[in-house]
C-alpha positions in Angstrom: 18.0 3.1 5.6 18.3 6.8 6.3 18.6 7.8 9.8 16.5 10.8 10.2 15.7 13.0 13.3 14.1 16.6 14.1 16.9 17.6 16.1 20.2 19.5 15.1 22.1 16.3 15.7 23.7 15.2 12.8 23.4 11.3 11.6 25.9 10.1 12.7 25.2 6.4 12.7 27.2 4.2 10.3 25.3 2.3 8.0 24.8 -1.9 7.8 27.7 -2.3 5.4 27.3 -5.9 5.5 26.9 -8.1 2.5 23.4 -8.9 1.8 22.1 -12.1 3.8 21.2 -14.0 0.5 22.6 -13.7 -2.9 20.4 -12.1 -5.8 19.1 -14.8 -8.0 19.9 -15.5 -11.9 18.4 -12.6 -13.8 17.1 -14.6 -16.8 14.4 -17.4 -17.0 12.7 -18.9 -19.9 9.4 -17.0 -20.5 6.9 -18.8 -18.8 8.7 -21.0 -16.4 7.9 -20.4 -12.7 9.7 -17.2 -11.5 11.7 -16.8 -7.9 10.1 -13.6 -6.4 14.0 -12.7 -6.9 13.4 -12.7 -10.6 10.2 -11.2 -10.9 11.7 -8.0 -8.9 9.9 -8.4 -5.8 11.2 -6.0 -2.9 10.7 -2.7 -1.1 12.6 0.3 -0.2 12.3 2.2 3.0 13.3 4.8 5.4 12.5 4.8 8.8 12.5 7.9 10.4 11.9 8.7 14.4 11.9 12.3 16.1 13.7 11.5 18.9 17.5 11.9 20.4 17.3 8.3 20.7 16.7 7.8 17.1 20.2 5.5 16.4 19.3 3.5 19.2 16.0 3.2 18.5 16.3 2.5 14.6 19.2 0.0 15.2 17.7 -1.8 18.0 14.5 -2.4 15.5 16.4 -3.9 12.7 18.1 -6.5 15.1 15.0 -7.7 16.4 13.5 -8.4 13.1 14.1 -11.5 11.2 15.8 -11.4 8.4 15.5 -15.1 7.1 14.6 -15.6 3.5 15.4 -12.1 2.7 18.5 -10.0 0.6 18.6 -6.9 2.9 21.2 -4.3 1.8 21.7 -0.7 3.7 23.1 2.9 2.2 23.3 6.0 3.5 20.0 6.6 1.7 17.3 3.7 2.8 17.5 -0.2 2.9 16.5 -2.7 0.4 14.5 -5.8 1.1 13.8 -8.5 -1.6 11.9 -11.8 -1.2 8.3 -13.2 -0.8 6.0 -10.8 -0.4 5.1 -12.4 2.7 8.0 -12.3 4.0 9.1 -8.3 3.3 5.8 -7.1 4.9 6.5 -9.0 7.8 10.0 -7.5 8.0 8.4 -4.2 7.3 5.6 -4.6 10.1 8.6 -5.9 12.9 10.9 -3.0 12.7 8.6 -0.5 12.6 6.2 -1.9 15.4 9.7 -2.5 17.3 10.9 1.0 16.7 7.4 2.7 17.3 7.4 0.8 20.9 9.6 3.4 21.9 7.0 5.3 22.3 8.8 8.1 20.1 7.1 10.0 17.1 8.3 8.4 14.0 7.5 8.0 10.3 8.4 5.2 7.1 8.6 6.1 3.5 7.7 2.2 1.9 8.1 1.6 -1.6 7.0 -1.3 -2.9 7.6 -3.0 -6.4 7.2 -5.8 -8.6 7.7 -7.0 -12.3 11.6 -5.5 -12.9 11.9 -3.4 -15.6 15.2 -1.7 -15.3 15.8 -3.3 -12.0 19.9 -4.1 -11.2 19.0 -7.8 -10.3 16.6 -8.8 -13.3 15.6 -8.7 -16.5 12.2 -9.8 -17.7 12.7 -11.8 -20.8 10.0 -10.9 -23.5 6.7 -12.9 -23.2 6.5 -13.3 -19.3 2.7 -12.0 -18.2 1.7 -10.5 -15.0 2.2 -12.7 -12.5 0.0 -12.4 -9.3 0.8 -13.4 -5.7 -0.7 -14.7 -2.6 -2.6 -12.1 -0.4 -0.1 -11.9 2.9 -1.8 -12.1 6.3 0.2 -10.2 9.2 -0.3 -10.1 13.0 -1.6 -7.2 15.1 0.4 -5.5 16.6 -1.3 -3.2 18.8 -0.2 -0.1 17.1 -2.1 2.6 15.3 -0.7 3.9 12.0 -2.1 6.6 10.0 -0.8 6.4 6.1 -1.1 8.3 2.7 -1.1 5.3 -0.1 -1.1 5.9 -3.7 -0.7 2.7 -5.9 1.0 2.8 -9.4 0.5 0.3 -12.1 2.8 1.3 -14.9 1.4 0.0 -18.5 4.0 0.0 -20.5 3.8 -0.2 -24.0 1.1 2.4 -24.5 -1.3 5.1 -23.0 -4.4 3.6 -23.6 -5.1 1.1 -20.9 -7.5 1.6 -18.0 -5.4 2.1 -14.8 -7.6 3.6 -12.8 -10.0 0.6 -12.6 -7.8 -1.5 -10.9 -6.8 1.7 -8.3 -10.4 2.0 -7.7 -10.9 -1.7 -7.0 -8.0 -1.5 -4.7 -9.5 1.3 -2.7 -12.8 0.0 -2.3 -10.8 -3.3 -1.2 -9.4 -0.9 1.9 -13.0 0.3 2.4 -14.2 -2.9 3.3 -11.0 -3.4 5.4 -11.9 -1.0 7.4 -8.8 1.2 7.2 -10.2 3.5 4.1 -9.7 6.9 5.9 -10.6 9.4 3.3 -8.8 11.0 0.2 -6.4 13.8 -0.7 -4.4 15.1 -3.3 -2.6 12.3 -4.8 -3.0 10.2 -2.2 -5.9 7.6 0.1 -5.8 7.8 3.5 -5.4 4.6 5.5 -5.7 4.3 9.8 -6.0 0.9 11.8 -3.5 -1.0 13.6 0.0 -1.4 11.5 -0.5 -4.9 10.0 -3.6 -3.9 8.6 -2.4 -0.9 7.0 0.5 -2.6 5.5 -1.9 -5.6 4.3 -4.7 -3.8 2.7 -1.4 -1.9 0.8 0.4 -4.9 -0.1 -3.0 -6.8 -0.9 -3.9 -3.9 -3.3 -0.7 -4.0 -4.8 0.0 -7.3 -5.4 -4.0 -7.7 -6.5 -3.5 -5.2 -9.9 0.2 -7.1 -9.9 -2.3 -10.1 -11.2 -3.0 -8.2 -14.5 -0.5 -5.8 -14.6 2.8 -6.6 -15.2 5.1 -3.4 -13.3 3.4 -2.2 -10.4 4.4 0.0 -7.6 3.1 1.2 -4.4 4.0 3.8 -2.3 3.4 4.8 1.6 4.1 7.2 4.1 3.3 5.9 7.4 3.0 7.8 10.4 2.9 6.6 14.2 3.0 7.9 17.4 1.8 11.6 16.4 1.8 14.2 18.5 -1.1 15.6 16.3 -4.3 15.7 17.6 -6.3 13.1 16.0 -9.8 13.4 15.8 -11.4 9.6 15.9 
């Protein structure tokens, strides 16, 4: 992931080069036949960005402490890629970035989120696979507030005609009864509660439309530790 900081410091870390901790899985399958979350294109992207001199430290030390099990993990100078369950990529999500925002430093995460692969470099749907939908993932507190701006994409392809606001809607009254629903602004739903909850009532809403449409994506931009005054 990107290595970002408010000061004139430049980024100096060096990214994890490393070869990723599980191979990508075959990118063909015979429509119908039960799909590895590998083939199906499940994964996030992510940059993790704290305000702080500290910020190498503090970044690096997060990503060792989280465990990678189960997951292909692969680092440029641009943000990280995590592919697996979708279990298990939230909870890698919700480790570093409650690890990093223990610091006590201001930081923010860009998440991207995606499923079904068109154009992906690991897969290729073969024609007749249908939206295929995913447990809801369950993460622990962790004691730390997280304010977020989530918008939620399902991309219908094959035509402009079909209702994808219904499903958006569905997801949003989802986070209402969450209790993390925040409000709304341009292009974007507000989410606030503890991390895991913010991440789950994302994921949940994500992987929920992922039941009937095919190629979906989420994205969030999470925010901890402000310095902003925030009126409760």
């Amino acid at each position: 992931m990107t290595l970002a900081s408010d000061t004139s410091a430049p980024d100096t870390a060096a990214p994890d080069t490393s070869a990723p901790d599980t191979a990508p899985a075959p990118s063909s399958t015979a429509a119908g036949a039960e799909m590895t979350p590998q083939q199906y294109g499940v994964g996030a992207r992510f940059t993790l960005s704290v305000y702080d001199s500290e910020y190498v430290r503090i970044i690096l030390d997060a990503l060792a402490e989280a465990d990678r099990s189960g997951l292909t993990i692969e680092t440029n100078d641009i943000s990280t890629f995590v592919g697996g369950t979708e279990q298990r990529v939230l909870e890698f999500l919700s480790a570093v970035i409650a690890a990093a925002a223990a610091s006590g430093a201001h930081l923010s995460a860009a998440i991207l989120l995606s499923r079904g692969c068109p154009g992906e470099l690991a897969c290729a749907l073969p024609a007749g696979v249908p939206a295929l939908g995913a447990a809801p993932v369950a993460l622990p507190r962790t004691g730390v507030r997280a304010r977020a701006h989530w918008s939620l994409y399902p991309l219908l392809d094959g035509g402009s005609t079909g209702d994808h606001m219904s499903p958006i809607y569905t997801a949003i009254e989802e986070a209402k009864a969450a209790g993390v629903y925040s409000g709304s602004d341009h292009f974007a739903t507000r989410l606030d509660g503890d991390l895991a909850s913010v991440l789950e009532t994302a994921a949940n809403g994500w992987i929920g439309v992922g039941g009937v449409v095919q190629h979906v994506t989420t994205h969030l931009t999470v925010s901890l530790n402000s310095p902003t005054q925030i009126a409760d």
